[in-house]
SEBA-324825 format. One record per residue: residue in three letters; z, x, y of N, C-alpha, C in turn. Coordinates in steps of 0.02 Angstrom, whole numbers, padded with zeros to 5 digits, always signed. Example, Ala and Ser with C-alpha at 12.3 -4.5 7.8 and 13.67 -1.06 7.14 Angstrom:
<atoms>
ALA+00390+00660-00284+00390+00615-00225+00390+00660-00165
SER+00354+00642-00112+00357+00684-00053+00394+00645+00002
</atoms>
This chain:
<atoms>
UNK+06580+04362+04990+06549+04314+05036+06475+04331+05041
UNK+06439+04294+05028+06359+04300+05029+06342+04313+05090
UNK+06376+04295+05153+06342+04318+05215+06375+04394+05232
UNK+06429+04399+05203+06431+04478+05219+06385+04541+05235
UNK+06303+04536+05193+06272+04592+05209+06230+04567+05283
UNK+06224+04510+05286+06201+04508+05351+06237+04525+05401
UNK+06322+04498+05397+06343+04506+05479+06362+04593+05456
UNK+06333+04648+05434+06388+04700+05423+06300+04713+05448
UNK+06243+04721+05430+06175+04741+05438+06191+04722+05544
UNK+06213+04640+05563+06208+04635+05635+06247+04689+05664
UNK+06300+04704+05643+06358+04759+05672+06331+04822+05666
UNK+06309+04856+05616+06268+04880+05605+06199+04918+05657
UNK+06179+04873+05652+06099+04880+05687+06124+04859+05788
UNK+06195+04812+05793+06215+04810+05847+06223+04885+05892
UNK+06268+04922+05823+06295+04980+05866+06247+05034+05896
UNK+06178+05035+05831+06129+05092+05846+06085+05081+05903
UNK+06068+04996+05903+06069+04981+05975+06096+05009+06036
UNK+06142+05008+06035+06173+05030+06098+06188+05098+06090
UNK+06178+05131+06042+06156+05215+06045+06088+05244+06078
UNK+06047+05211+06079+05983+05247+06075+05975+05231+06171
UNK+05945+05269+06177+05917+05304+06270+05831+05322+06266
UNK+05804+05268+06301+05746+05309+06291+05741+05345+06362
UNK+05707+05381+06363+05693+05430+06430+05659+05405+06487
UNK+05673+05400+06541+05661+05349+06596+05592+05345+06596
UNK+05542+05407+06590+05479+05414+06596+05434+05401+06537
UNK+05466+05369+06489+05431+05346+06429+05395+05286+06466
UNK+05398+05245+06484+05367+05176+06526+05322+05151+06550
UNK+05338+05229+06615+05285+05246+06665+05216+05264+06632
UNK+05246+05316+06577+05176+05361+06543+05140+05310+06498
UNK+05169+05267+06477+05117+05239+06434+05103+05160+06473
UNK+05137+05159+06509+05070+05121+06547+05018+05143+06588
UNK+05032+05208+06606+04961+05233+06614+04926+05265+06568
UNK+04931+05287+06511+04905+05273+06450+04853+05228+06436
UNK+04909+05161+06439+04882+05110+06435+04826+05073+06455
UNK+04820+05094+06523+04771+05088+06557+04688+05120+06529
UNK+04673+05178+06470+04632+05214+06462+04618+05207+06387
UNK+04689+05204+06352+04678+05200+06283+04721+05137+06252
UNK+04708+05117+06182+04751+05061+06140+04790+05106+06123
UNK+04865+05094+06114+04915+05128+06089+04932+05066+06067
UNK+04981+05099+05977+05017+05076+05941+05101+05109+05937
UNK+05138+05090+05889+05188+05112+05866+05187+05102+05799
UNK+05212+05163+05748+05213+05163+05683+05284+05184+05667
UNK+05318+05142+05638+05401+05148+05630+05418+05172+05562
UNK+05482+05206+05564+05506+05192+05493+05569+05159+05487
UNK+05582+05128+05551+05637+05074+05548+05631+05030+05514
UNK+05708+05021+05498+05742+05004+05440+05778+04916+05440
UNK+05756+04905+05505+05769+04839+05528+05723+04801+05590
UNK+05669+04768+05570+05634+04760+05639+05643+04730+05693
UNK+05701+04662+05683+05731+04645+05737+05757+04688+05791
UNK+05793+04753+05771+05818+04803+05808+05767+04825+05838
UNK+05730+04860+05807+05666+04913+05815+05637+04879+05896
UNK+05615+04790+05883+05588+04765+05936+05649+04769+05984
UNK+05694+04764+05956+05747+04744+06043+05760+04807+06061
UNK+05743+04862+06049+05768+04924+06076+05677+04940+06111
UNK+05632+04920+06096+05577+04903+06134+05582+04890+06190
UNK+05591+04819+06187+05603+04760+06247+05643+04790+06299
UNK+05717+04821+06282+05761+04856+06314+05739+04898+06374
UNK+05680+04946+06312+05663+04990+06352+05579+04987+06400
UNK+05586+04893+06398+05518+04881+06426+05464+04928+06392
UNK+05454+04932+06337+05389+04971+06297+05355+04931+06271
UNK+05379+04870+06244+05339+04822+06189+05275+04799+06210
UNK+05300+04768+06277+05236+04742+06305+05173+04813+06321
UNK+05193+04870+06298+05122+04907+06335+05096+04942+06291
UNK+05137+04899+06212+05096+04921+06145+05032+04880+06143
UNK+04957+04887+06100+04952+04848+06078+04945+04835+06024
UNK+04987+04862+05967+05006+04852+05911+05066+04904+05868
UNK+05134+04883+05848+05182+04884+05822+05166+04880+05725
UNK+05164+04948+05708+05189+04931+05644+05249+04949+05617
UNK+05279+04931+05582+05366+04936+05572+05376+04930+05509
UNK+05379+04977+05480+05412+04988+05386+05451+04931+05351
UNK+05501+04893+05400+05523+04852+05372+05487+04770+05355
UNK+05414+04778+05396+05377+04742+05378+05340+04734+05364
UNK+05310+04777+05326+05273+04811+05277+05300+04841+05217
UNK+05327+04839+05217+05364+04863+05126+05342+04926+05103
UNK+05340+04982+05166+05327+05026+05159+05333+05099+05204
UNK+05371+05142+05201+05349+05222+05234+05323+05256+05252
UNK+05317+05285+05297+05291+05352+05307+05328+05411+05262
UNK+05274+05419+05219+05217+05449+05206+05154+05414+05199
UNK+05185+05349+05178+05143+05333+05134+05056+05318+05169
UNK+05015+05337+05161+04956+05315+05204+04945+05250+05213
UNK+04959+05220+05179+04944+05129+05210+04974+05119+05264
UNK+05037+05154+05283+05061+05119+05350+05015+05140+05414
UNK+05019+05192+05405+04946+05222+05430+04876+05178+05459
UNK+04845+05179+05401+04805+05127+05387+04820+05050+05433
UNK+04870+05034+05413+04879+04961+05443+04876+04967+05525
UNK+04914+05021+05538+04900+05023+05606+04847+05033+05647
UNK+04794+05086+05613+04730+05102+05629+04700+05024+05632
UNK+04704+04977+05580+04681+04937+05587+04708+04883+05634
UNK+04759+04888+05649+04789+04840+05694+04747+04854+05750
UNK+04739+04927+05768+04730+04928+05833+04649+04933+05826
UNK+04615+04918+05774+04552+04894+05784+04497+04969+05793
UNK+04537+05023+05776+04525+05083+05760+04486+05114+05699
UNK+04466+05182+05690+04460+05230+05640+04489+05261+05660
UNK+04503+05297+05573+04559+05366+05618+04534+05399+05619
UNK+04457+05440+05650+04431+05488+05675+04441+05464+05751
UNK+04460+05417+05777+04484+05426+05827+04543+05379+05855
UNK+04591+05401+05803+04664+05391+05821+04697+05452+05833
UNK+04745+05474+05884+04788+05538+05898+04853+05498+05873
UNK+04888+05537+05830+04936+05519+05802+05015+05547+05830
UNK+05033+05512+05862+05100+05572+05880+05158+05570+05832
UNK+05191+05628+05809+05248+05594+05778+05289+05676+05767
UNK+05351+05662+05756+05414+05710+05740+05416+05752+05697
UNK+05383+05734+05620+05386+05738+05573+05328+05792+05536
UNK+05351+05853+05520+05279+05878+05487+05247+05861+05440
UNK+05305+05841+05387+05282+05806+05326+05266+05742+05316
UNK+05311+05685+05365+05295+05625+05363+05247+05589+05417
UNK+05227+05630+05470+05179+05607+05513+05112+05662+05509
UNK+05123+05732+05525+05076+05775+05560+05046+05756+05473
UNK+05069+05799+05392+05009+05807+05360+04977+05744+05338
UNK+05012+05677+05316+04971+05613+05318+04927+05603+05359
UNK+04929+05587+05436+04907+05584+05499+04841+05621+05500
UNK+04855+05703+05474+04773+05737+05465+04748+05723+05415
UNK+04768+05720+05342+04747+05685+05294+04690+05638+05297
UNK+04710+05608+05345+04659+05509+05352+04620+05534+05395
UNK+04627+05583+05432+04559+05594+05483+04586+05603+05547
UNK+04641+05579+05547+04670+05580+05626+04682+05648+05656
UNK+04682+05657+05746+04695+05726+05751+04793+05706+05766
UNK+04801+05751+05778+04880+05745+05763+04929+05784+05837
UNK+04976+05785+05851+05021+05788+05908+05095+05784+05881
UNK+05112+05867+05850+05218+05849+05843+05221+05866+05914
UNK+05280+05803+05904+05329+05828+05957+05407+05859+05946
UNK+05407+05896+05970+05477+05957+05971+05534+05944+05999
UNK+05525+05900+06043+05590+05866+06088+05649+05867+06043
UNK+05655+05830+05965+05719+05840+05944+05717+05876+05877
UNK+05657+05942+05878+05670+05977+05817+05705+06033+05830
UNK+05743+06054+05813+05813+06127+05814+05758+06182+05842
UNK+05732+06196+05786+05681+06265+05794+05617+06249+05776
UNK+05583+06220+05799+05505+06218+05798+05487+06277+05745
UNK+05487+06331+05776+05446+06380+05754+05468+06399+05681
UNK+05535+06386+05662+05540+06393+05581+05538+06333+05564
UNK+05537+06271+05578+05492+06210+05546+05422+06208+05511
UNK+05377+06260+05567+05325+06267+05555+05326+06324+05516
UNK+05352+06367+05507+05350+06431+05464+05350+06391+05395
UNK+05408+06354+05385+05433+06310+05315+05371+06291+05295
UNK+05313+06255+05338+05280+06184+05337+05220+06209+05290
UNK+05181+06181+05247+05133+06197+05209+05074+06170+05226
UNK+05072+06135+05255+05012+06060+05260+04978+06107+05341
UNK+04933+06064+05353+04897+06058+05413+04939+06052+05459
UNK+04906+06121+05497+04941+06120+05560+04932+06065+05611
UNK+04987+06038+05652+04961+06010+05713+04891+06010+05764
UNK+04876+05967+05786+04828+06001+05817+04848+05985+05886
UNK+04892+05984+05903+04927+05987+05971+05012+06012+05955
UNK+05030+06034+05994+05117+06031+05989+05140+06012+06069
UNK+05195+05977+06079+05214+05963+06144+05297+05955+06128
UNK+05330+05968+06167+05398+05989+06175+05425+05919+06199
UNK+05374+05856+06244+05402+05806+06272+05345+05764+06259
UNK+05350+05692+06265+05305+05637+06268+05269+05632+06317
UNK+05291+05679+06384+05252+05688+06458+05185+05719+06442
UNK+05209+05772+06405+05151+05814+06381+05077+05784+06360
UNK+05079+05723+06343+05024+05689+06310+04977+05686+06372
UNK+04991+05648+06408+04939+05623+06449+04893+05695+06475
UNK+04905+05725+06470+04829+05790+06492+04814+05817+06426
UNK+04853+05808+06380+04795+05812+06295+04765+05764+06303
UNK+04778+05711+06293+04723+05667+06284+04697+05670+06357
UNK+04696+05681+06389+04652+05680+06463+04579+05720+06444
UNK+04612+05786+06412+04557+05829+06387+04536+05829+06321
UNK+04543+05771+06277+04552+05771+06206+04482+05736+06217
</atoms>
């Protein structure tokens, strides 16, 4: 049946939906964020219909002002264009974009690469400290354990 990969992709992308929790104080913080700086989102989701409704869900969308999403762009993180697109979305250089992201290899060394200063967050890495032992590239130039953590780096950034 030709519609099969769609309704198995809706079931699919339904269930991870209703997996994901964002943390009550994700909201709060970046609308006061918001208030001082442009913030984006740079995805490597795999479906953007989802990506946005787990946004919306979590009342975040509206206090982006710009969303880039892999699946609409035809492209990854690593790859620096996604990067790029976003810097440009948000009407930026990346000498002064702070980049946050999970990933040592797929956010922190791209992220310094382009100029950006950079921010892992640790919240869901096992062991930080042998991540970073492993890691070869440029160090972070922030580390934070939570997304709370941001707002007094960049306060003093």
């Amino acid at each position: 049946d030709p519609a099969l990969p769609a309704i198995l992709t809706d079931v699919h992308m339904g269930l991870l939906t209703g997996l994901v929790r964002t943390p009550a104080h994700h909201a709060p913080l970046l609308a006061r964020l918001g208030e001082r700086f442009r913030l984006g989102l740079c995805s490597n989701f795999s479906h953007s219909p989802t990506a946005l409704a787990i946004l919306d869900a979590a009342d975040l969308r509206a206090l982006l002002d710009a969303i880039v999403i892999s699946h609409d762009h035809g492209m990854r993180k690593p790859r620096p264009e996604i990067f790029q697109s976003l810097s440009d979305a948000l009407g930026t250089r990346a000498a002064e974009v702070v980049h946050v992201g999970d990933n040592l290899e797929a956010d922190i060394a791209v992220a310094a690469a382009l100029g950006m200063r950079t921010v892992w967050i640790t919240r869901c890495v096992g062991d930080p400290d042998a991540a970073l032992a492993r890691y070869a590239g440029p160090r972070p130039t922030w580390t934070i354990g939570d997304l709370a953590e941001l707002e007094a780096i960049l306060t003093r950034a």
